[in-house]
C-alpha positions in Angstrom: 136.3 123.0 248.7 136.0 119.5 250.8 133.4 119.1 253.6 135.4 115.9 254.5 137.5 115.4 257.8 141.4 114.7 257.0 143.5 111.7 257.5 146.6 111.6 259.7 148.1 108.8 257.8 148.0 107.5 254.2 146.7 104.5 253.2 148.7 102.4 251.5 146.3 102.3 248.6 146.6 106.0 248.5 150.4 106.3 249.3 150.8 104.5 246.0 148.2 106.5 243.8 150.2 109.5 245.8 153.6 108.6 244.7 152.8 107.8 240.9 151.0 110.6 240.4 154.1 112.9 241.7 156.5 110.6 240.2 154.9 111.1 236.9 154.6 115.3 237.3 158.5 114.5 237.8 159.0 112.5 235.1 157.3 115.0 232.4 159.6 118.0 234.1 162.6 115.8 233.5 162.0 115.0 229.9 160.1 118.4 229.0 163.0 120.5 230.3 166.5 118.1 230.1 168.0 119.8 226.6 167.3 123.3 228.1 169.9 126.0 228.3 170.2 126.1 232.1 170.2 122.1 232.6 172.8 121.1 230.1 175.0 124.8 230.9 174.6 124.6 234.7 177.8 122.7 236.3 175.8 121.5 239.2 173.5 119.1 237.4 176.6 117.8 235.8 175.9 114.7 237.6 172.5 114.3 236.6 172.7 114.9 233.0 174.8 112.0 233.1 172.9 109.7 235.3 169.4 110.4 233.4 171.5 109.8 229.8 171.8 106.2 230.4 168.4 105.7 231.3 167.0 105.0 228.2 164.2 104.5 228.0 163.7 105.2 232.0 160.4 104.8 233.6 159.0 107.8 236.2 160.2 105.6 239.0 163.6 105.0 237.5 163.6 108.9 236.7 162.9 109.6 240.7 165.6 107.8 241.6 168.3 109.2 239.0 166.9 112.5 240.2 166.6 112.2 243.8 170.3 110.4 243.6 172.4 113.5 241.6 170.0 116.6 241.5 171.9 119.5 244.1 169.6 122.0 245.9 169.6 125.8 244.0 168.7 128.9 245.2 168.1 132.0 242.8 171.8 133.2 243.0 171.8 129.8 240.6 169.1 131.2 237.9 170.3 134.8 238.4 172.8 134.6 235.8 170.7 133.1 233.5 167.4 135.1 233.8 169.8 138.2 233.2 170.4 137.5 229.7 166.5 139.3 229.3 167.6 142.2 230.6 170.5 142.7 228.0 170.5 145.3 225.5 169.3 144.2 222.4 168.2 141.2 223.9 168.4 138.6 221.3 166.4 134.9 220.8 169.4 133.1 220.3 170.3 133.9 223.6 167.3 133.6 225.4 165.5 130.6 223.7 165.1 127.6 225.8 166.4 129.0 228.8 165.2 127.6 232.0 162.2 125.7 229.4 161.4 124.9 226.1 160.6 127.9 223.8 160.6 131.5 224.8 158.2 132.6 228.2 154.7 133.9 228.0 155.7 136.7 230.6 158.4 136.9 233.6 157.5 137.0 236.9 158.6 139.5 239.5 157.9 139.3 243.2 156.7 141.9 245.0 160.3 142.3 246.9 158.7 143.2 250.0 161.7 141.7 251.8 163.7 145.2 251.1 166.3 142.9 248.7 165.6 143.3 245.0 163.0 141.7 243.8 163.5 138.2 241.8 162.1 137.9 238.1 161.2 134.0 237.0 160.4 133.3 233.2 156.7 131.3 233.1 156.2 129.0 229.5 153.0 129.0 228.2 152.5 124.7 228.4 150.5 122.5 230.1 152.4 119.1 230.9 150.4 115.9 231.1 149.2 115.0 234.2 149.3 118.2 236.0 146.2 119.4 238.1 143.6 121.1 236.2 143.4 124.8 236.9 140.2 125.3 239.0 137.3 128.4 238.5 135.8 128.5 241.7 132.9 130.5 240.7 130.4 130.5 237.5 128.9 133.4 237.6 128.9 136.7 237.6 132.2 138.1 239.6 133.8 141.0 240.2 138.0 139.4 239.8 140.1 142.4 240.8 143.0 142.0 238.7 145.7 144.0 237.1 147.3 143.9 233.7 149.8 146.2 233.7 153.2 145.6 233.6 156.9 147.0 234.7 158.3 146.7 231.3 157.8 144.9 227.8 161.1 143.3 226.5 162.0 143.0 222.4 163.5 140.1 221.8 165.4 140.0 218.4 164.9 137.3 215.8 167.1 136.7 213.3 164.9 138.0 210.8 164.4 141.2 212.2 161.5 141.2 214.0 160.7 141.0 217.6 158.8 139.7 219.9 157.6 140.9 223.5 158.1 139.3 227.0 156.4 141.5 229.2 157.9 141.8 233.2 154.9 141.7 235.6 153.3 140.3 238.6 152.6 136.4 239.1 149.0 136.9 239.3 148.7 139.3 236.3 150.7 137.2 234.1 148.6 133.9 234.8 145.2 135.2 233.7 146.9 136.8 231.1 148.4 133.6 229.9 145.0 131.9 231.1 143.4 133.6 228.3 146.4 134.0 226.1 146.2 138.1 226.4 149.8 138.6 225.1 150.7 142.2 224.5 150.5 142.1 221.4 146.3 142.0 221.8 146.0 144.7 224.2 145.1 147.6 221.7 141.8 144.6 220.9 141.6 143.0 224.0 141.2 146.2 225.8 137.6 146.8 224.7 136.3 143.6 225.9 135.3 142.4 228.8 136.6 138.7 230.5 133.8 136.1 230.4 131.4 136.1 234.2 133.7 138.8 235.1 131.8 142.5 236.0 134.8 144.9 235.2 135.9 145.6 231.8 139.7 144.6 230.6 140.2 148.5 230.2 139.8 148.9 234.2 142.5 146.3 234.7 145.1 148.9 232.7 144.4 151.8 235.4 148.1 152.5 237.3 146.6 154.6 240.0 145.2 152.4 242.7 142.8 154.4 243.7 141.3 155.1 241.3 141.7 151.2 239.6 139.8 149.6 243.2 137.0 152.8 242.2 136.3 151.1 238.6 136.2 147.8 239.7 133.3 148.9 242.2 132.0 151.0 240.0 131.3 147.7 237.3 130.0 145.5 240.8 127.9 147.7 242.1 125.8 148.0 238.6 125.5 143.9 238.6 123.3 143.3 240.7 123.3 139.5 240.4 127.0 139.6 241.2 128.1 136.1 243.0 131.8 136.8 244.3 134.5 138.8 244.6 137.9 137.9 243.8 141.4 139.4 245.0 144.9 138.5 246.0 144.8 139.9 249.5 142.0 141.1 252.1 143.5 144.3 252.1 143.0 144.9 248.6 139.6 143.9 249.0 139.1 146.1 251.6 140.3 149.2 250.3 138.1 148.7 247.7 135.3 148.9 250.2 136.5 151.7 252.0 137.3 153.3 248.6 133.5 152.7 247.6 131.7 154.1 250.8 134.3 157.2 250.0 132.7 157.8 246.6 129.1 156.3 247.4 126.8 159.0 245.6 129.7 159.7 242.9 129.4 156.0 242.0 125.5 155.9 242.2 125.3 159.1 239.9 127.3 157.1 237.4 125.4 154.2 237.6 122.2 156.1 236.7 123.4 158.2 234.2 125.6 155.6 232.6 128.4 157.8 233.0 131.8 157.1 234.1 133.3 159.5 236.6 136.1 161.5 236.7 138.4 159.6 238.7 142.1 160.3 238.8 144.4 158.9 236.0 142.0 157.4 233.9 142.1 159.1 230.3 143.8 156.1 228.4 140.6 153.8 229.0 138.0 156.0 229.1 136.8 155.8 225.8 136.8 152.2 226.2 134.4 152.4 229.3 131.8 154.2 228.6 130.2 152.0 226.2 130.4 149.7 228.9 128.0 151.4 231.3 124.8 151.6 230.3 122.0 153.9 232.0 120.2 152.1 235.5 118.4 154.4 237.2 116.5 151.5 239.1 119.3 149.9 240.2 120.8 153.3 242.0 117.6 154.0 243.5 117.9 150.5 244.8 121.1 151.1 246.1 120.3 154.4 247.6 117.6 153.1 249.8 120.2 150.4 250.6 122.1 153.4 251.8 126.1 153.7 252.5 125.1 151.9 255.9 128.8 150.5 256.4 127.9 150.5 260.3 125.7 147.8 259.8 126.9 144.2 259.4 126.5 142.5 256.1 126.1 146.0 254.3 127.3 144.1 251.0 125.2 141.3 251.7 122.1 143.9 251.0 123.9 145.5 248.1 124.8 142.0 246.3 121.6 139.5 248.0 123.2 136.9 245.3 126.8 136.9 246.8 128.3 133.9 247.7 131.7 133.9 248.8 135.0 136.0 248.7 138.4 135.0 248.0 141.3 136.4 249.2 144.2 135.8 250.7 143.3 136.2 255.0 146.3 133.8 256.4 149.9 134.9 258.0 149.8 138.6 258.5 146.8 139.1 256.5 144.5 137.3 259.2 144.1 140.8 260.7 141.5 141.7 257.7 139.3 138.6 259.2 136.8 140.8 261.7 136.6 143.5 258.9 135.5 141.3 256.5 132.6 139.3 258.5 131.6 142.9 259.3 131.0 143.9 256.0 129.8 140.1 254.5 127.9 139.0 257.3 127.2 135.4 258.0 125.7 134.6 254.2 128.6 135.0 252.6 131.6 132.4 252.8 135.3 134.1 252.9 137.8 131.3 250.8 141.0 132.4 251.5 142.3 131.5 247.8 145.4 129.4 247.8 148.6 128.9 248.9 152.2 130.1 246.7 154.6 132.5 245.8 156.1 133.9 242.0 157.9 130.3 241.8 154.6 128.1 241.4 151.4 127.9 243.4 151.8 125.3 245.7 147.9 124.6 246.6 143.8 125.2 247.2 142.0 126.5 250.0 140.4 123.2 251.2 137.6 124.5 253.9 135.9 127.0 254.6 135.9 126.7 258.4 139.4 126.5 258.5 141.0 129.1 256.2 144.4 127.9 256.7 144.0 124.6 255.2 145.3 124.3 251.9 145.6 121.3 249.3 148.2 120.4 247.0 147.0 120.7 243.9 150.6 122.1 242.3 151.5 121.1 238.9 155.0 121.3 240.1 157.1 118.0 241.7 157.3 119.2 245.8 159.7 117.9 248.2 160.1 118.7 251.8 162.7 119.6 254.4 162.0 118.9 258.0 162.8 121.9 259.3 164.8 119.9 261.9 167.5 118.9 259.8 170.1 120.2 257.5 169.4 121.2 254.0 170.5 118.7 251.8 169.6 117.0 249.1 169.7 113.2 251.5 167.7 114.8 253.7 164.6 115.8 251.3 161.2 113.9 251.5 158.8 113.7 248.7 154.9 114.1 249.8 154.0 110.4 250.1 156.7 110.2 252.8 155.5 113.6 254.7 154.4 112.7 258.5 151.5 114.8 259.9 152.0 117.4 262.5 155.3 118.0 261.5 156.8 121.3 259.9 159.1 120.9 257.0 160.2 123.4 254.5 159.6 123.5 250.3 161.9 122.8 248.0 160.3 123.1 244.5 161.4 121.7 240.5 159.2 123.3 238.3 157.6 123.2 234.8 159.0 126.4 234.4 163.0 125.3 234.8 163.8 125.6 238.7 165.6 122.3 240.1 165.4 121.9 243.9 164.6 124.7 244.5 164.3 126.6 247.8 160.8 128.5 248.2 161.7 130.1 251.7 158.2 129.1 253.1 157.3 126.9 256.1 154.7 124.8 256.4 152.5 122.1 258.7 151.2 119.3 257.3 147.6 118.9 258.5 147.1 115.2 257.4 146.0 114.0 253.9 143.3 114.1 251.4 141.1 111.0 251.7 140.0 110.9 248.3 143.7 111.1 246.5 146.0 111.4 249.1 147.1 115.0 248.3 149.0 116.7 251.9 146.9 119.0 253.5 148.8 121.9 254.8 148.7 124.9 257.0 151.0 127.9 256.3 153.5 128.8 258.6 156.1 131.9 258.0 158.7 132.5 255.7 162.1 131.2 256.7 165.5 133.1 257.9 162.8 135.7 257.9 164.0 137.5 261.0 164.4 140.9 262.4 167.4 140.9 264.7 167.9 143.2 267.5 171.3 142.7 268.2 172.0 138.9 269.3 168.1 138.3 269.8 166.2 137.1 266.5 162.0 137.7 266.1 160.5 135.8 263.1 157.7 137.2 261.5 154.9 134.7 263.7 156.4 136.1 266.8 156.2 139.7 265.5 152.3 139.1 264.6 151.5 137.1 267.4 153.0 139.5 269.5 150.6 142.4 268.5 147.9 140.2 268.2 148.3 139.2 272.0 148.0 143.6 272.1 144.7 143.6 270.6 143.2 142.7 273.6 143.7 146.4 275.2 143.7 148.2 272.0 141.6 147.2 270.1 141.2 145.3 266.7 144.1 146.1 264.3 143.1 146.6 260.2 147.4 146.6 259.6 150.5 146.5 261.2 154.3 146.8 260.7 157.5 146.9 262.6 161.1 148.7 262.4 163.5 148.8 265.3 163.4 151.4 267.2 166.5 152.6 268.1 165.3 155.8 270.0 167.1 154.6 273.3 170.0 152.8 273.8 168.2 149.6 274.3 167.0 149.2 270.6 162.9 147.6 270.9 160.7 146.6 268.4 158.7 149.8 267.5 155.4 148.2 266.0 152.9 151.4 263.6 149.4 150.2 263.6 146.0 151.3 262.1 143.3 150.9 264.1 139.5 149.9 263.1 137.7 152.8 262.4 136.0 153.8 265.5 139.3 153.6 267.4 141.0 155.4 264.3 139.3 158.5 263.8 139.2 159.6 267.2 142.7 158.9 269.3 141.0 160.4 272.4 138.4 157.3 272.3 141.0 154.8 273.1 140.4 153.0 276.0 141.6 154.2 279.2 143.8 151.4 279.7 144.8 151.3 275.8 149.2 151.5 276.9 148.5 148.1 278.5 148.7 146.5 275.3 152.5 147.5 275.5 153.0 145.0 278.6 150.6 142.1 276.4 152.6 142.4 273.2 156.2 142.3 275.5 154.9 139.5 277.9 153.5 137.4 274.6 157.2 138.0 273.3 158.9 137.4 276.0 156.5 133.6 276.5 157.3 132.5 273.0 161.1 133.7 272.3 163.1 132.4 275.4 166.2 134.5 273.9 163.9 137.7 274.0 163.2 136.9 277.6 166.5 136.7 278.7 167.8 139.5 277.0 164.9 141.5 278.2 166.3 140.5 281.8 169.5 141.1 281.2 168.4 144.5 280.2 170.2 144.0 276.3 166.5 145.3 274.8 163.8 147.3 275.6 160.2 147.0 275.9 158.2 147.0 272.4 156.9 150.6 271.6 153.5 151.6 269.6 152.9 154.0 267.7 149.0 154.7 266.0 148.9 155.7 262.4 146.3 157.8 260.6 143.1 156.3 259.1 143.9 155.2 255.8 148.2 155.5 255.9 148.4 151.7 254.2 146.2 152.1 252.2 148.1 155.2 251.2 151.5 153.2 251.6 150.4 151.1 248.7 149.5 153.8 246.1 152.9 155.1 247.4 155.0 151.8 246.8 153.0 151.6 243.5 154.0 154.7 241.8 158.1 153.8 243.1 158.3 150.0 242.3 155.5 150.5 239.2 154.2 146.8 240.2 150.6 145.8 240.0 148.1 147.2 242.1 147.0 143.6 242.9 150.8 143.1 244.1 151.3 145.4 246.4 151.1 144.9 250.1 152.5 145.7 253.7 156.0 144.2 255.0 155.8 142.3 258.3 159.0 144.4 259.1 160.7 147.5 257.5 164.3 147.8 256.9 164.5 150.4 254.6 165.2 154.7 256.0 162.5 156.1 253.1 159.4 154.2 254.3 160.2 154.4 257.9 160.3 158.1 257.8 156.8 157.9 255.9 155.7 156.3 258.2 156.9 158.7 261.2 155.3 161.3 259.6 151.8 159.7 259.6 151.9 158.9 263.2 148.7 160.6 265.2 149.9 158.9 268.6 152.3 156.8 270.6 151.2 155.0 273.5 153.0 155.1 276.8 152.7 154.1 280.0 151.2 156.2 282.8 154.8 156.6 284.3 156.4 158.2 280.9 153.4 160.9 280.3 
């Protein structure tokens, strides 16, 4: 995390250390993953594999150009094919081996597929390539990481001798500390009676499948460390339902820290013998915390429990900024919030850089980045690599990895914010997803419209712990029908809402109607209707994401909220959680 003020423009001292240093991550890719299945099989890099044969031997600059020159842009409809040959049955090495990289993966990645398509899988290689950024701990003491290692499936592949080995399917973020401390598979039956070094929760909690009752454990381990430092998760919301989870069960968890017991939560009989050794008697330390009260009211309640915590990091940029006020509720002003880092399945892309400024990230990838100005057409002439980026501008990220994708498209937008003055490294701020959209009719929304459309709302009704939209086709002018939950003392009581609470209808359609000229027109031209609200119960996402856990069996770190909703099961859900819909005066 950097204290220091960001430069617009690069030096030319650093553009130089800048463009060797990603001219070199380049070079490694090229000559790590050229005899792979996928580059010498694929048609499109027909060119390429030429081009790069003759340069031998090639310098990184020479391999820049020969790449830049003959290297097409891919989508996953390119690697689909490929990846596929995992999920045949038997599913055999000589098939499989060298793929998109040398060797076999450590794990496959799936995204969360919160998009409504079907969700993308993406083989990750256990190898560090020279010259890639160190991975960074950003704390050194005693943390409580809320993490998942369970998996959607483990996958036999044959050997010609018989035996197999597993490749398990799972979330990004489980497989990388899994591969951080090389916890294949194979050593879960050891490895699940141990506990991760300066981490509070044993490994066994991070095998619990029912959310609930996973967030319970990991509070269960914090709360009996009382010198814990941080907190780390992949999203506020997760965070946050752990607290709200943990005020739920306050004297359950308190009887079990003075008893040493471990209580009987839901869904929790495969790890229980491995967590009670883990929990030793501390009657002090629950007397402590019952004079510390469950005083969630109060701000910086986990300040009081924790008097040695220093920061939390999670994820509280893009849709999850609504998590923000919550959060500096329940921390209060002694404890920083470090909103993590910036990526997706494919690669991470960056760091969180400040702490003032949570979306400011820097590139610290170990993957060769190259960006499209989101101005011009996508094509491979029209790419810019980061010593070449301009700041202010928006471009979008086009990725070749360690782990076998070529040019390829991410999907995210981003600004660049200026440059690191130490090493160049682009500073960037995330933007949206792109062709992210929800269309109603001929008018498109993107997802940044859609939340700061609601966000322009709050102003009448009050702050918002989570949103989502669908179109609302209840009239013949179809509207964008947002479902919100409320903070808790709007949300348990509908009939405190503030007199003047449908106003926020007229906010969110004027913010709309200001930022998205086509929404304006066709508002006018009376083609759609004005935005409609409707107020969920207390607690509905959180409920959403046990829900979405026990259909797509991700992690419970995966799982979160769609900006928009295109699927028939989860909009009913949702309907049927609704507690009230706001209207004006007129339509009471």
């Amino acid at each position: 995390m950097s204290s220091q003020t960001p430069i617009a423009t690069l030096t030319p001292g650093l553009q130089i250390q800048l463009k060797e240093h990603t001219e070199g991550l380049l070079s490694n890719i090229i000559n790590t993953n050229l005899q792979t299945r996928f580059v010498q099989e694929f048609d499109g890099l027909r060119k390429f594999r030429d081009a790069i044969e003759l340069l031998k031997p090639r310098s990184a600059h020479e391999a820049w150009e020969c790449y830049r020159d003959s290297v097409p842009l891919t989508n996953y409809d390119t690697y689909e094919p490929f990846i596929s040959r995992f999920l045949a049955d038997p599913c055999r090495e000589e098939d499989v081996k060298d793929l998109l990289s040398p060797g076999l993966p450590f794990y496959i990645a799936k995204s969360s597929g919160t998009s409504g398509k079907a969700a993308k899988l993406f083989p990750k290689y256990h190898r560090h390539l020279i010259g890639a950024a160190p991975g960074r701990n950003i704390f050194t003491a005693k943390t409580c990481h809320i993490l998942s290692l369970t998996y959607l499936r483990a996958i036999d592949v044959l050997r010609n001798e018989g035996k197999a080995t597993k490749v398990i399917v799972t979330s990004s973020s489980s497989g990388r500390v899994r591969m951080h401390y090389d916890l294949c598979v194979e050593k879960d039956p050891e490895m699940i009676k141990m506990t991760l070094p300066n981490t509070t929760s044993p490994i066994a909690v991070s095998h619990i499948r029912n959310y609930r009752s996973y967030l319970l454990m990991h509070a269960l381990f914090a709360l009996a460390e009382e010198k814990l430092t941080g907190f780390r998760a992949v999203f506020g919301t997760l965070f946050l339902d752990l607290i709200v989870f943990m005020e739920e069960e306050w004297p359950t968890l308190l009887n079990g820290i003075e008893n040493g017991t471990i209580p009987d939560f839901e869904d929790m009989h495969h790890v229980r013998e491995y967590l009670e050794p883990k929990l030793l008697p501390n009657p002090s330390r629950a007397q402590k915390l019952r004079e510390i009260g469950e005083s969630k009211a109060d701000p910086g309640w986990l300040f009081r429990i924790w008097p040695e915590l220093q920061q939390v990091a999670c994820i509280v940029t893009g849709v999850f900024a609504t998590t923000l006020p919550k959060l500096r509720h329940y921390l209060g002003p002694e404890v920083l919030i470090n909103s993590g880092g910036i990526g997706a399945s494919e690669a991470s892309i960056g760091v969180s850089y400040s702490f003032t400024d949570l979306n400011l990230f820097k590139v610290t990838s170990e993957e060769f980045i190259e960006y499209l100005n989101i101005t011009k057409d996508p094509s491979p002439v029209n790419l810019v690599p980061a010593w070449e980026l301009e700041t202010g501008h928006r471009y979008e990220i086009f990725l070749t990895t360690r782990n076998g994708l070529w040019r390829y498209c991410l999907g995210d937008i981003i600004e660049v914010a200026g440059f690191d003055p130490n090493d160049g490294s682009p500073l960037l701020r995330y933007v949206e997803r792109s062709n992210r959209e929800l269309r109603l009719g001929v008018v498109s929304i993107t997802e940044t419209q859609i939340i700061e459309g609601i966000l322009a709302g709050e102003k009448s009704l009050g702050k918002i712990n989570e949103f989502t939209v669908i179109i609302d086709e209840r009239t013949s002018l179809r509207r964008l029908g947002y479902f919100v939950e409320l903070h808790d003392a709007l949300n348990f009581n509908i009939s405190r809402l503030e007199p003047n609470a449908h106003l926020a209808l007229h906010e969110i359609h004027d913010e709309l109607r200001r930022i998205n000229y086509n929404v304006n027109v066709n508002f006018s031209n009376k083609v759609i209707g004005e935005p409609t609200i409707r107020i969920l119960k207390p607690g509905t996402f959180r409920e959403y994401r046990q829900w979405r856990l026990g259909i797509a069996r991700t992690a419970a770190g995966q799982t979160k909220v769609p900006v928009f909703v295109m699927d028939e099961a989860t909009k009913e859900w949702l309907k049927e959680r609704v507690m009230h819909e706001l209207l004006c005066p007129a339509e009471d």
